[in-house]
DSSP file (Angstrom, degrees, kcal/mol; ACC not computed):
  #  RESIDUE AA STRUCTURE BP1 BP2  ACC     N-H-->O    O-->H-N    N-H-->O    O-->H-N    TCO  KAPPA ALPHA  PHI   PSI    X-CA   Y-CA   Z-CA
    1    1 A X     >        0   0    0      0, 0.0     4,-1.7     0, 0.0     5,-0.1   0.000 360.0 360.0 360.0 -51.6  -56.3  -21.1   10.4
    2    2 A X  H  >  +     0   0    0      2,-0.2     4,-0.7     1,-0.2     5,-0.1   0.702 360.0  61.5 -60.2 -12.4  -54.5  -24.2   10.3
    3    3 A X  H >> S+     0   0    0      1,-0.2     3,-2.3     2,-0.2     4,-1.8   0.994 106.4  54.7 -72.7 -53.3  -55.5  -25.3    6.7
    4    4 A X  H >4 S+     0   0    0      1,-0.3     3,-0.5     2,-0.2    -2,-0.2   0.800 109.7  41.7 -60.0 -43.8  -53.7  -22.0    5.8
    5    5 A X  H 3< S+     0   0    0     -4,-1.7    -1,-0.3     1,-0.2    -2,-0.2   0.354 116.7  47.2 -80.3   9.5  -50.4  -22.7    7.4
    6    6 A X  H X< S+     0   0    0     -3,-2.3     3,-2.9    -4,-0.7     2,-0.7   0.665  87.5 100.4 -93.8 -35.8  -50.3  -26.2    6.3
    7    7 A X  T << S-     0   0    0     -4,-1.8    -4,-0.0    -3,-0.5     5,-0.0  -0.427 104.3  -5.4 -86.2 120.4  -51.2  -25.3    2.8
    8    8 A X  T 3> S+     0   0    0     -2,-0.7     4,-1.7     3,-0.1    -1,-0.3   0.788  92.1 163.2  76.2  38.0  -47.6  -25.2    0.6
    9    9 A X  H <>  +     0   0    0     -3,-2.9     4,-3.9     2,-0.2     5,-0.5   0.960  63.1  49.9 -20.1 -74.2  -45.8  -25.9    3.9
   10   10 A X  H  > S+     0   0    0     -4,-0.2     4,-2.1     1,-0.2    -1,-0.2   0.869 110.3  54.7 -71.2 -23.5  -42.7  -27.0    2.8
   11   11 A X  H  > S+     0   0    0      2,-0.2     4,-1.9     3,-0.2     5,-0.3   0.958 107.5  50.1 -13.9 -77.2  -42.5  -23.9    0.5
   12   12 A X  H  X S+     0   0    0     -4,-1.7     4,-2.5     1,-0.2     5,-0.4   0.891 115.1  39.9 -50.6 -54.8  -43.1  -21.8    3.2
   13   13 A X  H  X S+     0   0    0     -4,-3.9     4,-1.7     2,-0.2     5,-0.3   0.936 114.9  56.8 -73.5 -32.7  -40.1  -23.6    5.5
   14   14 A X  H  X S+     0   0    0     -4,-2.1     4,-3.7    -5,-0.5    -2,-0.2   0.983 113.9  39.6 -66.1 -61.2  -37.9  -23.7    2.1
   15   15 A X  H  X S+     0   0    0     -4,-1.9     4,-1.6     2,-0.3     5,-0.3   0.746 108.6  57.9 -35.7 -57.0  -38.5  -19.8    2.0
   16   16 A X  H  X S+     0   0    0     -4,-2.5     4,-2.8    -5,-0.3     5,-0.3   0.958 116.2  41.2 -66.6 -38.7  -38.1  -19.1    5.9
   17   17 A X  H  X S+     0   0    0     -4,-1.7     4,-2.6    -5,-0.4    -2,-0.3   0.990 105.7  55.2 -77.4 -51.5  -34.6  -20.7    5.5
   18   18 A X  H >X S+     0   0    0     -4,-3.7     3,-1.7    -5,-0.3     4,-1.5   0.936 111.3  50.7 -27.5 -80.1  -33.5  -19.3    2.3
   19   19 A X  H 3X S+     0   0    0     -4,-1.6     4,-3.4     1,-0.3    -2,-0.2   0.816 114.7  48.9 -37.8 -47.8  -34.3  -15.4    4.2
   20   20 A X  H 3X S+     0   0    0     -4,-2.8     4,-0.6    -5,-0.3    -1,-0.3   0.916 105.8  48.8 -54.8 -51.6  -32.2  -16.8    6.8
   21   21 A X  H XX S+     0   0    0     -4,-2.6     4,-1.3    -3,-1.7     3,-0.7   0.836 114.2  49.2 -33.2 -58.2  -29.4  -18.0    4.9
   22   22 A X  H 3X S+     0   0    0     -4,-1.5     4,-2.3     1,-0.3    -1,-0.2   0.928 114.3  49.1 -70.5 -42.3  -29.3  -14.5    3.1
   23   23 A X  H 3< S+     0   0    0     -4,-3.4    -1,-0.3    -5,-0.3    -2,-0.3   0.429 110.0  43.4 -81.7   7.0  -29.4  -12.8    6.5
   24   24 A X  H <X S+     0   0    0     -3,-0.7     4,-2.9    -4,-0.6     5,-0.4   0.493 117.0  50.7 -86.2 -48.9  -26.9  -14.5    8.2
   25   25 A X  H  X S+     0   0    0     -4,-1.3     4,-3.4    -5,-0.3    -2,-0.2   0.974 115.3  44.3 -56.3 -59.0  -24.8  -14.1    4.8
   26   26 A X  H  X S+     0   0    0     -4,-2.3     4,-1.5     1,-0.2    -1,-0.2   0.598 113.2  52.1 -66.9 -37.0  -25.7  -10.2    4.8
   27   27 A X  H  > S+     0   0    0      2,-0.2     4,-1.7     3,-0.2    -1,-0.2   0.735 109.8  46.3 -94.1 -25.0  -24.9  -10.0    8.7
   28   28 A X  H  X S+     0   0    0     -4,-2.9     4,-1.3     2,-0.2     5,-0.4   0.918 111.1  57.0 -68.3 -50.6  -21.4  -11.6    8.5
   29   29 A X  H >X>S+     0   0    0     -4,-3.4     5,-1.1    -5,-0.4     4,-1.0   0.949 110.8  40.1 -36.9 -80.7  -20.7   -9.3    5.5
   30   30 A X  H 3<5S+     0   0    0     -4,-1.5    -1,-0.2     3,-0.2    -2,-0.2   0.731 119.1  40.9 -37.9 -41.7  -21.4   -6.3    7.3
   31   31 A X  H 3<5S+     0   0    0     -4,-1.7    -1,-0.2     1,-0.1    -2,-0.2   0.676 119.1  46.6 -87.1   0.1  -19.9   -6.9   10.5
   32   32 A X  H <<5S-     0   0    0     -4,-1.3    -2,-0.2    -3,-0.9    -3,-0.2   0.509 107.1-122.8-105.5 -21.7  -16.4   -8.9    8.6
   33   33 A X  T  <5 -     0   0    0     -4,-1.0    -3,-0.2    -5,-0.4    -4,-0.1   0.793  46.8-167.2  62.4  24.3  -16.3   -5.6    6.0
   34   34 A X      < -     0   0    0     -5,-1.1     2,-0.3    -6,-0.3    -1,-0.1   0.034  14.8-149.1 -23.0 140.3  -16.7   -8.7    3.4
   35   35 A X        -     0   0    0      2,-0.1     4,-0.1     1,-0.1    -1,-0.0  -0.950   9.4-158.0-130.7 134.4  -16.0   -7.8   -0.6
   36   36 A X  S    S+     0   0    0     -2,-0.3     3,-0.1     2,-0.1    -1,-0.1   0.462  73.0  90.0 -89.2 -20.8  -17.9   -9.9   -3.1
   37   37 A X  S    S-     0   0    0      1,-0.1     2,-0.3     2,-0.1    -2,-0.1  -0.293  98.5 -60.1 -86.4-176.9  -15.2   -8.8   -5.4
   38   38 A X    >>  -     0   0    0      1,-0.2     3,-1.1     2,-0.1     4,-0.6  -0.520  33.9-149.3 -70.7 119.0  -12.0  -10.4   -6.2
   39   39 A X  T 34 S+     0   0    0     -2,-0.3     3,-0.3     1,-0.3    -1,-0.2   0.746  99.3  57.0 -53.9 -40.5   -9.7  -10.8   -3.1
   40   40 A X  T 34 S+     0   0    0      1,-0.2    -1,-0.3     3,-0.1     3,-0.1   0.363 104.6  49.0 -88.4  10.8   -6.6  -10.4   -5.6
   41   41 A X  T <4 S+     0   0    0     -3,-1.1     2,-0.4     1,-0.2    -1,-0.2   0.510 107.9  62.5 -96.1 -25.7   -7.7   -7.0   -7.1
   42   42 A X     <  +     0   0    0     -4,-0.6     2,-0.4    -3,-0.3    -1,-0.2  -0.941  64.2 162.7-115.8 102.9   -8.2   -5.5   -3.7
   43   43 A X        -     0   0    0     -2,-0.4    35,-0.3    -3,-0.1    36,-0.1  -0.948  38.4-111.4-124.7 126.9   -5.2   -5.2   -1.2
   44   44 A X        -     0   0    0     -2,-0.4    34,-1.1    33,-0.1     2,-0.4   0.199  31.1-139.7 -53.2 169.4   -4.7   -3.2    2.0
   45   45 A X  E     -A   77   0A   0     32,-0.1     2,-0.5    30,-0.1    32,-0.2  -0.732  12.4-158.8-121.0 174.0   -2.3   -0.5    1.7
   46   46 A X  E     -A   76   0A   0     30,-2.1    30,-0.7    -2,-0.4     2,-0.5  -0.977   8.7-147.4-146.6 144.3    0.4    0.4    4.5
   47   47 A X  E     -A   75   0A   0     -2,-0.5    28,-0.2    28,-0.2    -2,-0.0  -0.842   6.8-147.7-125.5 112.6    2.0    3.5    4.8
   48   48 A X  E     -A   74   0A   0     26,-1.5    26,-0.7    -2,-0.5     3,-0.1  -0.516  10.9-164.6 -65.1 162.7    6.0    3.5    6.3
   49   49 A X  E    S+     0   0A   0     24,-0.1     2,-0.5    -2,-0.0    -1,-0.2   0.807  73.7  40.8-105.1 -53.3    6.4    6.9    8.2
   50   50 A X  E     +     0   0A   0     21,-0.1     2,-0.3    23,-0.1    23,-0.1  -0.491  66.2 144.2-111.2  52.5   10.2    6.8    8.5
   51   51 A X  E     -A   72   0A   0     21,-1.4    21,-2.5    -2,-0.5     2,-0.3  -0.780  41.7-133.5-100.7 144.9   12.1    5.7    5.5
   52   52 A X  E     -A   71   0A   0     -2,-0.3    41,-0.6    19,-0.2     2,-0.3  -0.599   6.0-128.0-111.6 175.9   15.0    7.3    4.9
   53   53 A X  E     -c   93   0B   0     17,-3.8     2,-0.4    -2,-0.3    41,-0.2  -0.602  25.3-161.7-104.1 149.8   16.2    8.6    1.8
   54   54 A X  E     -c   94   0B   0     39,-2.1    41,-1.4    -2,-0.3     2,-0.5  -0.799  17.9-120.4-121.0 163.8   19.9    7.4    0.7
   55   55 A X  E     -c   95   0B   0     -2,-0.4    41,-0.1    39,-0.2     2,-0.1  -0.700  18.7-155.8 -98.4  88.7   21.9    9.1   -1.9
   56   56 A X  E     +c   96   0B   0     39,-0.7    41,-1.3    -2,-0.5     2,-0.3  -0.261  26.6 146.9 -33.1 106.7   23.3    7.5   -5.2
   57   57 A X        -     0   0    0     -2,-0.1    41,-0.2    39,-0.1     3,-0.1  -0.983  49.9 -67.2-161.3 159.2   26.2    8.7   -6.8
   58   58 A X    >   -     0   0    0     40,-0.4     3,-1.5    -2,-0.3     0, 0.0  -0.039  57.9-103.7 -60.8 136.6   29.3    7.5   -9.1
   59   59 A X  T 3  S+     0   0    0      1,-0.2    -1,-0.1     3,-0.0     3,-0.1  -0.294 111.5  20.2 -49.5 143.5   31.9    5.4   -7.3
   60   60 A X  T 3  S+     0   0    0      1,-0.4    -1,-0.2    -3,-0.1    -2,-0.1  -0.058  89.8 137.0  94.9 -28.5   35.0    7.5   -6.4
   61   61 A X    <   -     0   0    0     -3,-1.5    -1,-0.4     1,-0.1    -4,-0.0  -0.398  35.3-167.0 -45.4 128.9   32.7   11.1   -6.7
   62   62 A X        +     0   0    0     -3,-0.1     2,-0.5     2,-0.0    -1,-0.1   0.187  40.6 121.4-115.0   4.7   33.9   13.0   -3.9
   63   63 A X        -     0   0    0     72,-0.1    72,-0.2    70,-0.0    70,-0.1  -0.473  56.8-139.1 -66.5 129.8   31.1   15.9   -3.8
   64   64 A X        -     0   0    0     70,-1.8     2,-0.3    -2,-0.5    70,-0.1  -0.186  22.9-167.6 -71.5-176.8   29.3   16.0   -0.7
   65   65 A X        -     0   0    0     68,-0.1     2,-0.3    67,-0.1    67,-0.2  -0.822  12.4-153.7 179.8 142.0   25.1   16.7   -1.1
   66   66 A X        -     0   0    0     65,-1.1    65,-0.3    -2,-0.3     2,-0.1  -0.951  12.7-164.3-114.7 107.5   22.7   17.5    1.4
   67   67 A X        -     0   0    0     -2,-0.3     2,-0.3    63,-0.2     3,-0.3  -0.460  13.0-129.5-113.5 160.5   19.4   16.4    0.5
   68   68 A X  B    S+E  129   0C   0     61,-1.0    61,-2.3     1,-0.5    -2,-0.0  -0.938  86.6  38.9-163.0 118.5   16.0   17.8    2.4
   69   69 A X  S    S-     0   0    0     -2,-0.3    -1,-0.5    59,-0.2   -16,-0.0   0.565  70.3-162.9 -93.4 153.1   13.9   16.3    3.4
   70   70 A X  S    S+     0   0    0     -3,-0.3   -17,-3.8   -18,-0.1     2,-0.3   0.697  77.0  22.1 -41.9 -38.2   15.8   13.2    5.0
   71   71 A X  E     +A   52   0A   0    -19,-0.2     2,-0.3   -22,-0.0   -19,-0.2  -0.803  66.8 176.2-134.1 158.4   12.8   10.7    5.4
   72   72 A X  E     -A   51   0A   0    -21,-2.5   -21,-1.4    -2,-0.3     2,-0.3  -0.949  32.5 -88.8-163.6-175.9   10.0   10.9    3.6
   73   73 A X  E     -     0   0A   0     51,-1.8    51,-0.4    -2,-0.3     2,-0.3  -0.816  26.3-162.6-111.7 149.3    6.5    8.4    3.5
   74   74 A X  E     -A   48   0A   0    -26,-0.7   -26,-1.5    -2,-0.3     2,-0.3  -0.990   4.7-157.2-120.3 132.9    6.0    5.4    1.2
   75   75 A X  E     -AB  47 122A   0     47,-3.9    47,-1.2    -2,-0.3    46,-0.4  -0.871  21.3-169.1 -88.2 151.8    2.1    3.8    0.5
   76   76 A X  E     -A   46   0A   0    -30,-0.7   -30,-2.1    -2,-0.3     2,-0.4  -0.836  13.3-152.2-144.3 146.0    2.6    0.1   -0.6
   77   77 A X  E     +AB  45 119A   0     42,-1.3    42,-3.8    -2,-0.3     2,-0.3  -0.956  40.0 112.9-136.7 112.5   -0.1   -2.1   -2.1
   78   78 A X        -     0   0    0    -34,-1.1     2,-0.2    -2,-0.4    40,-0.1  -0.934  68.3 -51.9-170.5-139.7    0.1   -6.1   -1.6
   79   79 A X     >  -     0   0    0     38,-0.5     4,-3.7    -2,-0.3     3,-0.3  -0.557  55.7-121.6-119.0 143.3   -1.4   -9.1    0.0
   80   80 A X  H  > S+     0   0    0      1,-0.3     4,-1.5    -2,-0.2     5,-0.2   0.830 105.0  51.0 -86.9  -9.5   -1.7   -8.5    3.5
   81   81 A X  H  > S+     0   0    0      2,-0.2     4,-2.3     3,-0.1     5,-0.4   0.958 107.2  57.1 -73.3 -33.0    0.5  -11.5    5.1
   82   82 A X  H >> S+     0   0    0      1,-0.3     4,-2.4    -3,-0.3     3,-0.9   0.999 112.0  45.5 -74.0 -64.3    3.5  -10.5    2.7
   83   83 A X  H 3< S+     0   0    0     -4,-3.7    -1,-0.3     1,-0.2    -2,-0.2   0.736 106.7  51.2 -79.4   5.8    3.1   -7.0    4.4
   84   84 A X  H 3< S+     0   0    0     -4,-1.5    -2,-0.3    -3,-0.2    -1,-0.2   0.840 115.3  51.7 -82.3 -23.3    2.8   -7.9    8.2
   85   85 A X  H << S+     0   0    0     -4,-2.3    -2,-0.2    -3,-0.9    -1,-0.2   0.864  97.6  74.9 -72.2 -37.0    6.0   -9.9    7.3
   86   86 A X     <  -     0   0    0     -4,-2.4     2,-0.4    -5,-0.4    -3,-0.0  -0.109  65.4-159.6 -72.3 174.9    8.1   -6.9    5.6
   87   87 A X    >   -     0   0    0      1,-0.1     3,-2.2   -39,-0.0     4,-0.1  -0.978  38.6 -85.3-153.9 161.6    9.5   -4.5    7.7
   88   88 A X  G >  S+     0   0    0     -2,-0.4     3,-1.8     1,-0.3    -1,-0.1   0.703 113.6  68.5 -55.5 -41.5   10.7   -1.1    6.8
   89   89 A X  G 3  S+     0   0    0      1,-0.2    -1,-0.3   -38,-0.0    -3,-0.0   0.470  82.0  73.9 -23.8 -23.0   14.3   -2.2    5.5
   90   90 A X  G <  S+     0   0    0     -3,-2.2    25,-0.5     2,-0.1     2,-0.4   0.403  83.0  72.9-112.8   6.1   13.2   -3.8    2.7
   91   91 A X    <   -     0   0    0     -3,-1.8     2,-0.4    23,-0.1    23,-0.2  -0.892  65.4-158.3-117.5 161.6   12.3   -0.6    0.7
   92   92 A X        -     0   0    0     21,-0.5    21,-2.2    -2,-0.4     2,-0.5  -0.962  11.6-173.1-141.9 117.6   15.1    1.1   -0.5
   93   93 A X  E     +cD  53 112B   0    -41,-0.6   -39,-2.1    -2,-0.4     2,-0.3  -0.999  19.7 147.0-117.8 138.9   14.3    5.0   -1.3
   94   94 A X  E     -cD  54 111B   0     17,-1.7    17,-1.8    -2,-0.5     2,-0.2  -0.846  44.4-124.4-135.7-151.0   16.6    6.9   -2.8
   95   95 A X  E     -c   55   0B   0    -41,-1.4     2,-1.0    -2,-0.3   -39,-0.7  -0.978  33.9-128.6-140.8 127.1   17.5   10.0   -5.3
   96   96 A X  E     +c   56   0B   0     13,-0.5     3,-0.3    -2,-0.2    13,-0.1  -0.685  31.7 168.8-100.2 125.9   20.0    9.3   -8.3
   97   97 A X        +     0   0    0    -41,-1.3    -1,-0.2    -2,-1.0   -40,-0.1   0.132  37.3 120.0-116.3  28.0   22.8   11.6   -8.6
   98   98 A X  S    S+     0   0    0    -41,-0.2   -40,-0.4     1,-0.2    -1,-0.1   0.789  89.5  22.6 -29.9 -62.2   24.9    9.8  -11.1
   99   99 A X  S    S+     0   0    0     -3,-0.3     2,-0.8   -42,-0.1    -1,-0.2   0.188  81.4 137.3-127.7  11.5   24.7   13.0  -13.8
  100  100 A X        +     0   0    0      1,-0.1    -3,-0.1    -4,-0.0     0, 0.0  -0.470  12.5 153.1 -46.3 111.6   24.0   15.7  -11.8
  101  101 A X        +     0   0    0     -2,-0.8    -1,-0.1     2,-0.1    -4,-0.0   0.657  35.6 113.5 -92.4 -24.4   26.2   18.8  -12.8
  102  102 A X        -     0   0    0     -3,-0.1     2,-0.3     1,-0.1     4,-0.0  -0.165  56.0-144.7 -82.0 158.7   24.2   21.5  -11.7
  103  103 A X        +     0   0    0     28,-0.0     2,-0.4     2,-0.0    -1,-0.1  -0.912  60.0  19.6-129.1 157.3   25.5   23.6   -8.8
  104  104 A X  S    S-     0   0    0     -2,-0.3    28,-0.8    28,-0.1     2,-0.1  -0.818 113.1 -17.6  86.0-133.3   23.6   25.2   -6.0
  105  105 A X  S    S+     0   0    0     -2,-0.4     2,-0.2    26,-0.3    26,-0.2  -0.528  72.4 146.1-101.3 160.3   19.7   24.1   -4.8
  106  106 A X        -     0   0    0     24,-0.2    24,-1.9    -2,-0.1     2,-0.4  -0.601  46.9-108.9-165.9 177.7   17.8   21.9   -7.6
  107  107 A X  E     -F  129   0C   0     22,-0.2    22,-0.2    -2,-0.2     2,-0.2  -0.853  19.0-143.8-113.2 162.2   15.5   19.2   -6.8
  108  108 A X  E     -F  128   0C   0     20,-2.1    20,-2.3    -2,-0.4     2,-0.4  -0.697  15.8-127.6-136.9 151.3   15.9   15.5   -7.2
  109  109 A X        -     0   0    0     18,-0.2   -13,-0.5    -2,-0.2     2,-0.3  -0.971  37.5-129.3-130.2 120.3   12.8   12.7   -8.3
  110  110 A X        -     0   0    0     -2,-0.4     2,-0.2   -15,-0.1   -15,-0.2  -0.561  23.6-162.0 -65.9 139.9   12.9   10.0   -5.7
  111  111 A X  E     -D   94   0B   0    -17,-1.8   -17,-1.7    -2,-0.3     2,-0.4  -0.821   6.6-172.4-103.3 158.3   13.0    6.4   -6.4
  112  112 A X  E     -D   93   0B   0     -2,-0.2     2,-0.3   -19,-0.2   -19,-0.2  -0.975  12.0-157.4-151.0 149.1   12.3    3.1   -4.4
  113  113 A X        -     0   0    0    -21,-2.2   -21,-0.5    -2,-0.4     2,-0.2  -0.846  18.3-178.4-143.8 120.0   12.7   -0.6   -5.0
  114  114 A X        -     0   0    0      1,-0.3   -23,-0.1    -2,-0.3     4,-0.1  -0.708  43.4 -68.7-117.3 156.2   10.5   -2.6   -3.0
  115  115 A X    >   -     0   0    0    -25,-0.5     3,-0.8    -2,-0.2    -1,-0.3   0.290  58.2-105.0 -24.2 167.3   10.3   -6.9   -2.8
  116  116 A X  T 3  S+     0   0    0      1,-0.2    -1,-0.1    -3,-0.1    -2,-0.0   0.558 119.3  57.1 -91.4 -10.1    8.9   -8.2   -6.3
  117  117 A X  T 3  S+     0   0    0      2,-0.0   -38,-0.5   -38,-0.0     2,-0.3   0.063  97.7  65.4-115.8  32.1    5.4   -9.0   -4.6
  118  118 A X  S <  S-     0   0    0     -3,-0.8     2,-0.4    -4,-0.1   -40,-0.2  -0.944  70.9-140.6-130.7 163.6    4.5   -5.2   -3.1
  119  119 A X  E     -B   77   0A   0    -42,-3.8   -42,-1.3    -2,-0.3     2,-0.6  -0.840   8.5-135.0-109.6 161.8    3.8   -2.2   -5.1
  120  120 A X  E     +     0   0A   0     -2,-0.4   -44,-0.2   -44,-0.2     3,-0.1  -0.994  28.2 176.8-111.7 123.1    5.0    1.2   -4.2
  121  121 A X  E     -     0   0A   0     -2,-0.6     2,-0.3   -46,-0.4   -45,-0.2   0.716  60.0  -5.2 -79.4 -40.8    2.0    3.7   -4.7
  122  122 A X  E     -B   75   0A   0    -47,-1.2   -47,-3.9     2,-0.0    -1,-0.4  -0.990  54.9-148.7-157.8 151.8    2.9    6.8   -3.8
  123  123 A X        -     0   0    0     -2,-0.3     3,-0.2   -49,-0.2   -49,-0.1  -0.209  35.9-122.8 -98.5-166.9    6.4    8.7   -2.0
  124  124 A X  S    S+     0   0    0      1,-1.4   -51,-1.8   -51,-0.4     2,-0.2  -0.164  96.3  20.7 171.4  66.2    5.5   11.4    0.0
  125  125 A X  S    S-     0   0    0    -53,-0.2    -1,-1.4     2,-0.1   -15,-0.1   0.220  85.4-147.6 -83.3-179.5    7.1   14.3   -1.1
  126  126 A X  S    S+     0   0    0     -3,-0.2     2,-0.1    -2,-0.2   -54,-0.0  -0.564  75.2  23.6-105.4  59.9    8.0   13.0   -4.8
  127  127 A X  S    S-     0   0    0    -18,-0.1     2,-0.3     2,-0.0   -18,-0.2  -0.448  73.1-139.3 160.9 151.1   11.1   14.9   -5.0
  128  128 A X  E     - F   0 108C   0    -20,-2.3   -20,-2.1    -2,-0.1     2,-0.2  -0.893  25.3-109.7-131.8 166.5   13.9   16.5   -2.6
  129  129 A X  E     -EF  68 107C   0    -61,-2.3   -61,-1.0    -2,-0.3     2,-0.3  -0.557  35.1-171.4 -63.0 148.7   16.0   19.5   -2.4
  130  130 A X        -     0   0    0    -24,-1.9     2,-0.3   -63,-0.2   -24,-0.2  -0.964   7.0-179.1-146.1 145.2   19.6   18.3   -3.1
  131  131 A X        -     0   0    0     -2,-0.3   -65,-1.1   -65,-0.3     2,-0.9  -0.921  25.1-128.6-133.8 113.3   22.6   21.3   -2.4
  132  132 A X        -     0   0    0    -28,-0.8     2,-0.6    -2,-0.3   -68,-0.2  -0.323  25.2-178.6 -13.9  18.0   25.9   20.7   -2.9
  133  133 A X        +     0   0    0     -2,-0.9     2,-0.3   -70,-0.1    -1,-0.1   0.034  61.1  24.7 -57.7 -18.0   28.3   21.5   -0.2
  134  134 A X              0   0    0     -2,-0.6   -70,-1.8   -70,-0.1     0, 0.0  -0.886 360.0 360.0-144.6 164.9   31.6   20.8   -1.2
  135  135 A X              0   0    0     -2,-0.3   -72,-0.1   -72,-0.2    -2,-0.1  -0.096 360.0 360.0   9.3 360.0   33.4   20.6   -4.3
């Protein structure tokens, strides 16, 4: 009995340590949610609830607009210190209403400009009611 567990010993210990090594590797992974892939391809996303939407339009235009809905959600994709540092201010949503002519209801395609190291993924709706109300 002993011959057997002497014979290739340090094999045998090389082996018991490897498995450990992998299972220790395997167990940190799984409880840490660890990604084998590239950290800078994969970034958490953050969703603002309450940004509100502002309105664009030529200086000195005196039409009033009522746009619907007011707030709306943005998803943003970056590196996750850059977004516990941002704060909801720093995206900018609005609807441009530069060459709008139309009169009555139409809908308006939101736009956003967020810092140069986040992405904007999605608005939430993509587009608003815009009404005229005077002139």
């Amino acid at each position: 009995m002993a011959a057997r567990l002497l014979h290739n010993f340090w094999l045998k210990v090389f082996s018991l340590g490897l498995a450990t090594m992998i299972w220790v590797a395997v167990h940190i992974g799984v409880t840490r949610d660890f990604s084998l892939t590239n950290p800078n391809l994969t970034h958490p996303s953050r969703q603002f609830v309450t940004l509100p939407v502002s309105i664009v339009t030529q200086p000195g235009d005196g039409r009033v607009f009522k746009i619907t809905p007011t707030q709306i959600t943005a998803t943003i994709d970056g590196e996750e210190p850059i977004l516990r540092r941002m704060s909801a201010k720093e995206i900018k949503v609005y609807v441009d209403l530069t060459d709008l002519h139309a009169k009555g209801v139409t809908n308006g395609e939101l736009r956003a400009d967020a810092p140069k190291d986040v992405t904007i993924i999605g608005l939430t709706p993509a587009a608003v009611s815009i009404e005229q109300i005077s002139p």
